[in-house]
Legacy VTK file of the C-alpha trace (Angstrom):
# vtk DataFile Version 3.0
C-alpha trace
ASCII
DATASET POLYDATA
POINTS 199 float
15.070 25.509 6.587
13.758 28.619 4.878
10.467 29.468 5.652
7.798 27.358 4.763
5.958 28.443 1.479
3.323 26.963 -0.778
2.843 23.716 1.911
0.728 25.138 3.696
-2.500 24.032 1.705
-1.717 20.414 3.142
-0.809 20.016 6.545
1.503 17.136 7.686
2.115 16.861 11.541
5.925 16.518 11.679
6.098 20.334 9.882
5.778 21.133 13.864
9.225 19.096 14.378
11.071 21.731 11.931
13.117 24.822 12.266
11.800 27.207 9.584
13.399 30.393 10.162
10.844 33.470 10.763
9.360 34.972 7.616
10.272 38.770 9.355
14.173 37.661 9.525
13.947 37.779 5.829
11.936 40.985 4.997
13.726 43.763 3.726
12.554 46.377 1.175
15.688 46.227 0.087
16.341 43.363 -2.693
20.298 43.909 -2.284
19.832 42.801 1.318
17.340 40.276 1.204
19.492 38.726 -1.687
22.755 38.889 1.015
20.620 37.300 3.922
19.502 34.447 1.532
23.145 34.012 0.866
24.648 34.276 4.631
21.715 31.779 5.328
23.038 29.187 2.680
26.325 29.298 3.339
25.469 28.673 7.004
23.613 25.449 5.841
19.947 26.852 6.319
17.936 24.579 3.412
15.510 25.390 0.897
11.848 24.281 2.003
11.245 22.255 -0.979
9.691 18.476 -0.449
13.250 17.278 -2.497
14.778 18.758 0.676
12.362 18.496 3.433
12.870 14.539 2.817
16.346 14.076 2.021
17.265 16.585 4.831
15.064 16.312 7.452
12.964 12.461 7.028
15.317 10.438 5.576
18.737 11.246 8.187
15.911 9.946 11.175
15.546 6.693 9.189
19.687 6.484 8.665
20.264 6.877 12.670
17.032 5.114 13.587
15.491 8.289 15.339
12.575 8.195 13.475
11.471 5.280 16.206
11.522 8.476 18.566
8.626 9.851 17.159
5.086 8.989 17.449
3.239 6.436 15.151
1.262 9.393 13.218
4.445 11.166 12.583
5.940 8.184 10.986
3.058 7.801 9.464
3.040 11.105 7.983
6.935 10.563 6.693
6.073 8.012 4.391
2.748 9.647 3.364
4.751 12.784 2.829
7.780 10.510 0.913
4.701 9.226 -1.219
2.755 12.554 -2.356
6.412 14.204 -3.405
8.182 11.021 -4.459
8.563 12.347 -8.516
10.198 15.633 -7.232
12.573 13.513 -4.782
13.576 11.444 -7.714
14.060 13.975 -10.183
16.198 16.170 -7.781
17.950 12.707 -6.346
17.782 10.054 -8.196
18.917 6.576 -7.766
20.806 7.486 -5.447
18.229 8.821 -2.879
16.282 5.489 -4.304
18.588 2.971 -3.238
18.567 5.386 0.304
14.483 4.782 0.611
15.200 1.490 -0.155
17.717 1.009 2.239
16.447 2.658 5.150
12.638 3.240 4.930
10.718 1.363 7.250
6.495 0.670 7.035
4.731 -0.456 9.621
3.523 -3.683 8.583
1.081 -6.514 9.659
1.124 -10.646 9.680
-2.250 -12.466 8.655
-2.866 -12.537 12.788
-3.057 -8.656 12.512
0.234 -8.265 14.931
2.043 -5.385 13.759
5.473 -3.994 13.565
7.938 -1.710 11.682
9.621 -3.299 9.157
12.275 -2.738 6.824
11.377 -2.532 3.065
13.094 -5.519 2.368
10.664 -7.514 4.407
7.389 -6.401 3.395
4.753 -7.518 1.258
2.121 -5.535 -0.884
-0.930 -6.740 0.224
-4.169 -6.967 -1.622
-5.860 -3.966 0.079
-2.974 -1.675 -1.586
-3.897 -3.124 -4.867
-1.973 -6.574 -5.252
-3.969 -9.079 -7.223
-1.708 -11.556 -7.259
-3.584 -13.184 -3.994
-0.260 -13.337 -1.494
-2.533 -13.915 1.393
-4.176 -16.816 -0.027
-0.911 -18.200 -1.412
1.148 -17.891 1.996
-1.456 -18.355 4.189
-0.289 -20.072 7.525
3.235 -17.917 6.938
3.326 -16.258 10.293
6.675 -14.677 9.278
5.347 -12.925 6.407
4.549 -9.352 6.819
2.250 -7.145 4.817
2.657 -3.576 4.620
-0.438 -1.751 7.312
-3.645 -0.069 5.658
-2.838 2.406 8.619
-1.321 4.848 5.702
-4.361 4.948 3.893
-7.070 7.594 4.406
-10.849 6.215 4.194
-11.254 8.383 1.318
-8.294 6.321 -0.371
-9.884 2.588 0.963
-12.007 3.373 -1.664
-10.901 4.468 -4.845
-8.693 3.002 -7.463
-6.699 5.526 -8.520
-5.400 6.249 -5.143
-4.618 2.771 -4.701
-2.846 2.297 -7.751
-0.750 5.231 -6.715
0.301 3.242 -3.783
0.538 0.399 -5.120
3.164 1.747 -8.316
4.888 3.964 -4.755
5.157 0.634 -2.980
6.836 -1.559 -6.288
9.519 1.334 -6.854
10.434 1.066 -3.669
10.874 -2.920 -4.227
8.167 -3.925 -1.602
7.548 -7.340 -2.561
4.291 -7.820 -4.494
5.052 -11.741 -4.999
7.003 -14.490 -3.729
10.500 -16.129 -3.956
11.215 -19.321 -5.102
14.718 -21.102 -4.718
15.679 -23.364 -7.079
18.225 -25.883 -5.958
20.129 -29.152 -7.369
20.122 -31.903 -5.770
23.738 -31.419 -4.046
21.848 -28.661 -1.992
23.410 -25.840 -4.537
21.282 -23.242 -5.312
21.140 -22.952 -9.011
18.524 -19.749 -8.851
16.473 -17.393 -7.035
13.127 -15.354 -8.715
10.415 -13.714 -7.262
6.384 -14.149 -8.908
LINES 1 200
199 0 1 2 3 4 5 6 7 8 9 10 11 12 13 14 15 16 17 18 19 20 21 22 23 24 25 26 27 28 29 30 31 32 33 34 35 36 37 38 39 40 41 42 43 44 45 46 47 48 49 50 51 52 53 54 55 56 57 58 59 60 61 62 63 64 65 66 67 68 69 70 71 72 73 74 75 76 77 78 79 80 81 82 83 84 85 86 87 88 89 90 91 92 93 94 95 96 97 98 99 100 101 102 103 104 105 106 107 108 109 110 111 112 113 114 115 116 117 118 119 120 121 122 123 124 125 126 127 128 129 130 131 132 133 134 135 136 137 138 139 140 141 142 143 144 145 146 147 148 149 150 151 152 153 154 155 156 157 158 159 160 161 162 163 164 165 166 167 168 169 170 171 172 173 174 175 176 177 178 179 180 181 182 183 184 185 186 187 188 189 190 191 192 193 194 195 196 197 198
């Protein structure tokens, strides 16, 4: 990546995990040269340190091979708090295509009503009240062992305790399709399922 520029106000641990190329490789008084380095750089691959490609380049490829498991708990931790704060600037550079990829891929560490935790694909989590749900899943499927809520571990104190953080979250978690309700299966009486919704 090119060096890092106008992060540096917010500091997120896996920035240590990146190759940013030194800011001296690229300072020349000359603008003819810089502008030839900055070209030899991109044709050799080097990125552009924007969060768009700091996520698609660098956080989502550990979630595709599974490396991300590699890494410590607060540097996962960090991905999806980092996928969060730039997810408008992700989607507006990728789209529904790198959507469907956080979809796919993304994993949360997530927590049963026993508080046993694991990582879990988005598929099988649950918005949970403390993120903002009010539709009172841990009341309604209480006894459900096998249902998984996504962890309060990504939330800061500061964030415990204030709406509009938590409603940020909470919209975050629904684009992503984290389940904020519960599927019903509607069957005849041959055993054929006629449908399948989710309240």
């Amino acid at each position: 990546f090119f060096p890092l520029e106008g992060e540096t106000n917010v500091s997120y641990d896996f920035f240590n995990d990146i190759n940013f190329i030194n800011p001296s490789t690229l300072k020349f008084q000359n603008e003819g040269l810089y502008n030839r380095c900055i070209s030899l750089f991109t044709q050799l691959g080097v990125k552009n340190t924007t969060p768009a490609e700091i996520i698609e380049n660098h956080i989502v490829p550990t979630y595709i091979d599974g490396s991300f498991r590699n890494k410590s708990k607060t540097i996962q931790i960090n991905y999806v708090k980092y996928i969060k704060d730039n997810f408008k600037t992700y989607y507006d550079t990728y789209g529904s295509g790198g959507l469907e990829r956080l979809r796919k891929y993304l994993s949360f560490y997530c927590i049963n009503e026993d508080g046993y935790e694991e990582l879990k694909f988005v598929k099988e989590c649950h918005i949970s009240e403390i993120y903002g749900n009010t539709n009172k899943l841990e009341y309604l499927l209480k006894g459900n062992k096998e249902v998984f809520y996504v962890s309060p571990v990504y939330l800061s104190e500061n964030e415990k305790n204030d709406d509009k953080s938590l409603l940020l979250w909470e919209e975050f978690l629904a684009k992503l399709n984290v389940h904020n309700g519960f599927i019903v299966i509607s069957e005849t009486t041959n055993g054929n399922y006629l449908d399948l919704k989710e309240f």
